[in-house]
MIDOSE-1310 file (N, C-alpha, C; in nm, 2 decimals, decimal comma, always signed):
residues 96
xxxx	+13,44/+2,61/+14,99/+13,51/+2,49/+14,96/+13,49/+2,46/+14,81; +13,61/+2,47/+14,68/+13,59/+2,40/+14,62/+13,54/+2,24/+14,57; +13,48/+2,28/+14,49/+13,38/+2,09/+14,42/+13,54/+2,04/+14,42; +13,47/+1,88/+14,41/+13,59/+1,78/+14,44/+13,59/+1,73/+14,30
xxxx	+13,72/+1,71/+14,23/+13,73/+1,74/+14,07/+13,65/+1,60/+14,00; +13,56/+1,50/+14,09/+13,53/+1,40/+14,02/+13,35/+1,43/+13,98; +13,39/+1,62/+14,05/+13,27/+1,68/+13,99/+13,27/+1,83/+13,91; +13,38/+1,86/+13,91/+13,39/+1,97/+13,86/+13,44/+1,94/+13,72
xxxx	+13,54/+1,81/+13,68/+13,56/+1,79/+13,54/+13,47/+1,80/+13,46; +13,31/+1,77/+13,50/+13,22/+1,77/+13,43/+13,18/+1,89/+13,37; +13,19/+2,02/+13,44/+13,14/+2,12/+13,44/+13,21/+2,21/+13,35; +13,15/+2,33/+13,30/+13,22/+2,41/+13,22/+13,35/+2,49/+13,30
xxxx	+13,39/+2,52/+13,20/+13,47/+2,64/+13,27/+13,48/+2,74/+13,30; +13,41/+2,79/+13,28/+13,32/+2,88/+13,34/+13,23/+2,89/+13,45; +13,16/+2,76/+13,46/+13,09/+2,70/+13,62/+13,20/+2,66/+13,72; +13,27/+2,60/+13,69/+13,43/+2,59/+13,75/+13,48/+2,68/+13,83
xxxx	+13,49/+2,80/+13,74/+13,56/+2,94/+13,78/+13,47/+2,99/+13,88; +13,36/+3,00/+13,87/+13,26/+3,09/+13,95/+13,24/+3,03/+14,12; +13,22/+2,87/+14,08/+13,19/+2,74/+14,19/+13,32/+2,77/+14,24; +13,44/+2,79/+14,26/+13,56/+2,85/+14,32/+13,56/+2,96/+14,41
xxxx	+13,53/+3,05/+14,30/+13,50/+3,19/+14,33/+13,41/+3,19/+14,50; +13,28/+3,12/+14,47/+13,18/+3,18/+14,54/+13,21/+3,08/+14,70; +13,27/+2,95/+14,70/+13,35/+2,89/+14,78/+13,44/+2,96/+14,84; +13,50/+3,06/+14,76/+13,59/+3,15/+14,88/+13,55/+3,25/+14,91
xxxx	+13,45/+3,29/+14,86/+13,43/+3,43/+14,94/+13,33/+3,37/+15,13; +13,41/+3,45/+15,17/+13,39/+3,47/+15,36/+13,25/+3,47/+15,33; +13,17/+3,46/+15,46/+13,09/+3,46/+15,50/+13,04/+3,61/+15,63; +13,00/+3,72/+15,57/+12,99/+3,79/+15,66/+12,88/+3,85/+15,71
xxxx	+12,79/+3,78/+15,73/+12,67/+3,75/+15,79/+12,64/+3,72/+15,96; +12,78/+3,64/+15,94/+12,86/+3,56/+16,08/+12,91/+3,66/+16,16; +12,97/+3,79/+16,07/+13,01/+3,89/+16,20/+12,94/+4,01/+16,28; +12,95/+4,01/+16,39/+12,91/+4,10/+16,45/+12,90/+4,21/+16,43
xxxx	+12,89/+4,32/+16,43/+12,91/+4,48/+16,37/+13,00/+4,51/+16,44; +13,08/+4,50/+16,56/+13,20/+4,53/+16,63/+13,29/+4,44/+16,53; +13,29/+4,33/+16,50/+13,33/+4,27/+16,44/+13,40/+4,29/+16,32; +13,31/+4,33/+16,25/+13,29/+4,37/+16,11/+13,37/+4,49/+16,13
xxxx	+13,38/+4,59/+16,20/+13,46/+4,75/+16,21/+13,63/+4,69/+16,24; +13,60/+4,59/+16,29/+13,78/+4,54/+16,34/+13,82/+4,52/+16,22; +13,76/+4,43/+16,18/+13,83/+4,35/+16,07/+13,82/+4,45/+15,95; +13,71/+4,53/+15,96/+13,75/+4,66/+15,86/+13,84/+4,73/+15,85
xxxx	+13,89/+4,75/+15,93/+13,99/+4,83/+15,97/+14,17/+4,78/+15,96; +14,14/+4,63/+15,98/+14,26/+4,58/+15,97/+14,29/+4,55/+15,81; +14,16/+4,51/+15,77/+14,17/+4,52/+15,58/+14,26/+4,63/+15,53; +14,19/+4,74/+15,55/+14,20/+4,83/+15,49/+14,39/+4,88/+15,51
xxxx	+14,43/+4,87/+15,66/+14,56/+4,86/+15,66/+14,66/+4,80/+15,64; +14,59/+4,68/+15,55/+14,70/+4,58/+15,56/+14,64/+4,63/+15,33; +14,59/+4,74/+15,33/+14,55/+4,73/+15,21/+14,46/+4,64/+15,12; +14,41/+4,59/+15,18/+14,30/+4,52/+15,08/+14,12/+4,52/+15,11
xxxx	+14,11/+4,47/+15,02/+13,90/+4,44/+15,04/+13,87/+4,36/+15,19; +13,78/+4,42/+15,24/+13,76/+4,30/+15,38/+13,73/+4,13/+15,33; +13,64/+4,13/+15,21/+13,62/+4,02/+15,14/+13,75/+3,92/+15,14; +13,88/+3,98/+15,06/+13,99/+3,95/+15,05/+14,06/+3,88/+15,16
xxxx	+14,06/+4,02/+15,27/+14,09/+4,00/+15,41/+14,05/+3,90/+15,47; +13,98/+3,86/+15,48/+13,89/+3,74/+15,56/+13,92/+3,62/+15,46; +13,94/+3,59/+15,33/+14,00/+3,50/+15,29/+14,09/+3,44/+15,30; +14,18/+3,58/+15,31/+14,33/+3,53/+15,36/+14,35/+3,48/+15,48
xxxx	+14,27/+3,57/+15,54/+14,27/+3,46/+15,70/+14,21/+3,31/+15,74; +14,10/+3,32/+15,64/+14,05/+3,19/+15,66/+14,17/+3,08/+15,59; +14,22/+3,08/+15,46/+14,31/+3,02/+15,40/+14,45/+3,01/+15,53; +14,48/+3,10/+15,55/+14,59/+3,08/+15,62/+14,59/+2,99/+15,80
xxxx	+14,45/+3,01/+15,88/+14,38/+2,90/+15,95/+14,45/+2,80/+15,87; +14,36/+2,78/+15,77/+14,29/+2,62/+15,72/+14,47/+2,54/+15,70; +14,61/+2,64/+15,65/+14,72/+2,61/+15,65/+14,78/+2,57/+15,76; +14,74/+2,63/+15,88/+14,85/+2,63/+16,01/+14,73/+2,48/+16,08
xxxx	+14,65/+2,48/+16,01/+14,56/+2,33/+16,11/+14,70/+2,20/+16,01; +14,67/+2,22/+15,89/+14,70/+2,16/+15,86/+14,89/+2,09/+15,84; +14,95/+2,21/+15,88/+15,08/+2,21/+15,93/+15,10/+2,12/+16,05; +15,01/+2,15/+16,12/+14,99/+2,10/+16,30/+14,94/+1,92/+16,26
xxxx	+14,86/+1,93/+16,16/+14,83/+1,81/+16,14/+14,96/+1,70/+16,08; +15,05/+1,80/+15,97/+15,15/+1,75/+15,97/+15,26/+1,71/+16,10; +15,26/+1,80/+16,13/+15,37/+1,77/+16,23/+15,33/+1,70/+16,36; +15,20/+1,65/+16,38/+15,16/+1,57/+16,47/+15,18/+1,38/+16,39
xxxx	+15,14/+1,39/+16,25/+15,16/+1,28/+16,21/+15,34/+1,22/+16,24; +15,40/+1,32/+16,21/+15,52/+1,30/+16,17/+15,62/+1,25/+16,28; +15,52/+1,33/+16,38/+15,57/+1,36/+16,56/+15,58/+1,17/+16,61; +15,45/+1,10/+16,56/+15,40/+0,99/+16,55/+15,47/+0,84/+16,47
xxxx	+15,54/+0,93/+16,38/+15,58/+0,82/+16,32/+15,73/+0,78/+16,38; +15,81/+0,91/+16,44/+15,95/+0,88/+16,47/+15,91/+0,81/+16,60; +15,96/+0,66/+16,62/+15,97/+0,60/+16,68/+16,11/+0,56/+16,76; +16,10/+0,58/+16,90/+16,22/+0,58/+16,93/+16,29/+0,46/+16,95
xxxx	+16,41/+0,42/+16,95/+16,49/+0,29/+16,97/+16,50/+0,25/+17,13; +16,47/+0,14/+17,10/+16,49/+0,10/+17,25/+16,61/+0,09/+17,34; +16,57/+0,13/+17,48/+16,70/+0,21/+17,56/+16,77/+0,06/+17,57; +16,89/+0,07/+17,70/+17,00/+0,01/+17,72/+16,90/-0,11/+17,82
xxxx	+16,83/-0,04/+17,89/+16,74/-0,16/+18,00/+16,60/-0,22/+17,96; +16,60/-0,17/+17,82/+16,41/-0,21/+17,78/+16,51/-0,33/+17,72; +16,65/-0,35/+17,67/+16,69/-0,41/+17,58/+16,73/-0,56/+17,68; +16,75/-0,51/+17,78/+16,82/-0,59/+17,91/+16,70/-0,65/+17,98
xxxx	+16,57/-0,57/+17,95/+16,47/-0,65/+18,08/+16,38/-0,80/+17,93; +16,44/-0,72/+17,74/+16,39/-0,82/+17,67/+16,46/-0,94/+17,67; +16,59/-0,89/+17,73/+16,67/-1,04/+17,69/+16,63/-1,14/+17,85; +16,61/-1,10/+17,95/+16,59/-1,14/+18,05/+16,46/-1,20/+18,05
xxxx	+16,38/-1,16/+17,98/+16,26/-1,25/+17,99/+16,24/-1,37/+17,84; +16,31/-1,36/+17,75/+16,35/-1,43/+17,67/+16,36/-1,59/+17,74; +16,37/-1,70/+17,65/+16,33/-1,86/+17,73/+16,53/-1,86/+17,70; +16,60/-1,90/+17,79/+16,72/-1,98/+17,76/+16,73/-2,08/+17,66
């Protein structure tokens, strides 16, 4: 996880770059050794470092949550117009 910039402005640029860097590298500690041979294996075919590999997957997660999160907000805000009878049972209860 990149620092949140009302802490990273402080910092060199060089501390910057690195505090980035070490935020995205995976965690592979967390995998299993079956694990670790899968995802080795799919690295290497899709051409790249497993390091790599596993970033891109985690970045690409962290996109599609947040897609879902779009599109649930949005899902939320279209509000539908009221039908022909919600309109008929408002005027009906309305005072003369």
């Amino acid at each position: 996880m990149p620092l949140p910039p009302s802490v990273a402005r402080h910092l060199p640029v060089e501390s910057r770059a690195l505090a980035c860097y070490t935020a995205a590298m995976p965690d592979l500690t967390k995998l299993s050794p079956g694990q670790r041979a899968y995802e080795e294996k799919r690295a290497r075919k899709a051409g790249m470092s497993l390091e790599k590999w596993l970033a891109t997957k985690e970045r690409e997660a962290v996109e599609a949550d947040r897609a879902a999160a779009r599109a649930a907000a949005e899902a939320a805000k279209k509000v539908k117009p009221p039908g022909f009878f919600s309109r008929l049972l408002d005027r009906a209860h309305k005072p003369l």
